[in-house]
C-alpha positions as MATLAB code, in Angstrom:
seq = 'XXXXXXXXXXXXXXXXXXXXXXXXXXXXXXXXXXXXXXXXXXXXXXXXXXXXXXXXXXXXXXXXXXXXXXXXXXXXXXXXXXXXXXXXXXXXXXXXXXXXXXXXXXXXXXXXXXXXXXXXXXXXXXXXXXXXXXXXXXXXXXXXXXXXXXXXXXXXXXXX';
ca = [
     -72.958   47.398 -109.485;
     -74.295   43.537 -108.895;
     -72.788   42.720 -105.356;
     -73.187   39.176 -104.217;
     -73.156   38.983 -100.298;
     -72.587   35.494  -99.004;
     -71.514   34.186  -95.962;
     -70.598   30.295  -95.996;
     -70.646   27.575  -93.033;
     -69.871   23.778  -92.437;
     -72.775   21.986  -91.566;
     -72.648   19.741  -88.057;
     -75.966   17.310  -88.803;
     -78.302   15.849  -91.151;
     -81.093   18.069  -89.336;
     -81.706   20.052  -92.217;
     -82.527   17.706  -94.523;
     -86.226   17.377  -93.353;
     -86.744   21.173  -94.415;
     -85.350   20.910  -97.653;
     -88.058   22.521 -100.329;
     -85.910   21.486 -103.353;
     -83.099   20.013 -104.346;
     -81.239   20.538 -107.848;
     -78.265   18.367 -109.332;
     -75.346   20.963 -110.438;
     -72.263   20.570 -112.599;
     -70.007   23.697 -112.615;
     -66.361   24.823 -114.011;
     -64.037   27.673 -114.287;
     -62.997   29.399 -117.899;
     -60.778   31.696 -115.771;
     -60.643   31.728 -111.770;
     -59.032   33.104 -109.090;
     -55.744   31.867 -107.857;
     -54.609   31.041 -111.411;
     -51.214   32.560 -112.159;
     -53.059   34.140 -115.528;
     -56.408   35.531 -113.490;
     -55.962   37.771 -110.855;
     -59.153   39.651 -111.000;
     -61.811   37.442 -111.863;
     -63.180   34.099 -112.302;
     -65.895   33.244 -115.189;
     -67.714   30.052 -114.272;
     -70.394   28.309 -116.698;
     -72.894   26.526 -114.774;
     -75.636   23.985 -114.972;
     -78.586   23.215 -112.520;
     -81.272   21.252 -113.767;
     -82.350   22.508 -117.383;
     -81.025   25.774 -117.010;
     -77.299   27.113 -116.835;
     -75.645   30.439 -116.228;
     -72.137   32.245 -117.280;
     -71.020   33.621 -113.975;
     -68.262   36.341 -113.673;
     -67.051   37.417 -109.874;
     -64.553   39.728 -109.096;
     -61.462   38.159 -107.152;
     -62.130   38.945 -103.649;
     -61.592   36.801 -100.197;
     -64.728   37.746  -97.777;
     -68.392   37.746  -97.644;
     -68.814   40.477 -100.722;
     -67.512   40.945 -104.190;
     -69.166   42.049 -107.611;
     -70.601   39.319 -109.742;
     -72.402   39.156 -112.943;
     -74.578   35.894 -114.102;
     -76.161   35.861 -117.213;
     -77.968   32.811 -118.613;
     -77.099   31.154 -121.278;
     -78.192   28.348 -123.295;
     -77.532   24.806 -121.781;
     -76.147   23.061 -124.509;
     -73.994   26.235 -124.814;
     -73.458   25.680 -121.302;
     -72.191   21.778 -121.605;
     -70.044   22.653 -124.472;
     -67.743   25.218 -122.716;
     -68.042   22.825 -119.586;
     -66.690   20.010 -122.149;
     -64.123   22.157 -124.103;
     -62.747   25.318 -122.330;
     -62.951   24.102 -118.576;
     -59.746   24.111 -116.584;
     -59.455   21.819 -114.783;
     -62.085   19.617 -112.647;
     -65.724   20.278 -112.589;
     -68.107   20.949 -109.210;
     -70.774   18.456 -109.083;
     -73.320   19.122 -106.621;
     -76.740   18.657 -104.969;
     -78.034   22.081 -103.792;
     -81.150   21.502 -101.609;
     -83.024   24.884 -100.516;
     -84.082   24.843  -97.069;
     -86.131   27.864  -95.672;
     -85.279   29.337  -92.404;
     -86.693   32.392  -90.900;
     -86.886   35.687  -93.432;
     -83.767   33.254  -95.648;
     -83.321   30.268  -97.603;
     -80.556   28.129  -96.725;
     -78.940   26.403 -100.015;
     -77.072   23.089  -98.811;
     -74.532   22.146 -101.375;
     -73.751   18.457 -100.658;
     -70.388   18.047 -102.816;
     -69.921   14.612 -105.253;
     -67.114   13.667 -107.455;
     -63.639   14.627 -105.721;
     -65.190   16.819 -103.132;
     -67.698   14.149 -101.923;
     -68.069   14.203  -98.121;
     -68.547   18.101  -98.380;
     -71.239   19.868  -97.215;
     -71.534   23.786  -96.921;
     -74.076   26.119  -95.743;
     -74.758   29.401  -97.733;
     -76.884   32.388  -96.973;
     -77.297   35.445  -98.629;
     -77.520   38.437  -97.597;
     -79.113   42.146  -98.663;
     -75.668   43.680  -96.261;
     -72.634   42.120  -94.853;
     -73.577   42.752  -91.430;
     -77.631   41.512  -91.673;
     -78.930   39.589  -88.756;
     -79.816   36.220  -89.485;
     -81.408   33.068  -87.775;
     -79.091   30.307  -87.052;
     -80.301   26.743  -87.379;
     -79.131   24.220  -84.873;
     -77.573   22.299  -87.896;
     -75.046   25.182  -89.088;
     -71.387   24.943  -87.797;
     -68.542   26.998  -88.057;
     -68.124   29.903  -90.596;
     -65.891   29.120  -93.585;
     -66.503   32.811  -95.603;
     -63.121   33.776  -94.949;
     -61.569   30.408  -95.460;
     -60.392   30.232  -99.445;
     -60.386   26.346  -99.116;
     -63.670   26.483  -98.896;
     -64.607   28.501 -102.450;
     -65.548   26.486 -105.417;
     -62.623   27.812 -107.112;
     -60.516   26.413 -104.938;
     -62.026   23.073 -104.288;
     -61.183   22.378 -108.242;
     -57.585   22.165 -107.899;
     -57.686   21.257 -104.216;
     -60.353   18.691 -103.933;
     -61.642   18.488 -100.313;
     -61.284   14.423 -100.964;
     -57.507   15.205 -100.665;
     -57.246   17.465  -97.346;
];
């Protein structure tokens, strides 16, 4: 079974930004997500980055590890669930790549109602897998459910 293994972080400067390799615009939302009253196992998020997009499905757990499934998917398919069958806000984002070490670093930097935002993310091959840690990175979110895109739709980080 597809396992994503992520762990998340705040980030403390602007340090990183002279690494970054490439940066993509990203508009996201949620068909079904977790911590809605109807969805307690799963959300299914429809994504677009650039001129691609992805139908995303991840199991409902807190932590650094749960089963996901991403298929992609046509983007004007992609736009047209964003536009009709959304609930709720959408993500916008910038995620720059920024290579550190063995890993790449994405740095989503949050716009819309989340702007002022910025998170860390590194993935992993094992929940436990050494990694090198950039003088940039602050303190670990993973276990922090404010933190998860799901969240951050009906809780917008603008209102904390």
């Amino acid at each position: 079974m597809p396992r994503e293994i992520e762990r998340k972080f705040l980030v403390r400067s602007d340090a990183w930004r002279r690494q970054v390799v490439r940066s993509i615009p990203m508009v996201q939302g949620y068909l079904t997500r977790m911590g809605h009253p109807e969805c307690t196992r799963s959300s299914v998020r429809v994504r677009v980055a650039g001129d691609r997009a992805w139908l995303n499905i991840k199991r409902a757990e807190l932590g650094v590890s749960r089963l996901e499934f991403e298929y992609p998917i046509p983007v004007e398919e992609a736009r047209e669930l964003l536009g009709r069958l959304a609930m709720g806000a959408l993500i916008e984002k910038t995620r720059h790549e920024v290579p550190v070490g063995r890993h790449v670093w994405e740095i989503d930097v949050f716009g819309g109602a989340n702007a002022g935002l910025v998170l860390a993310e590194i993935e992993l091959e094992a929940a436990d897998e050494p990694f090198e840690r950039p003088e940039w990175l602050g303190e670990e979110v993973s276990h922090d459910p404010r933190y998860y895109n799901t969240s951050l739709v009906e809780h917008p980080y603008s209102r904390w």
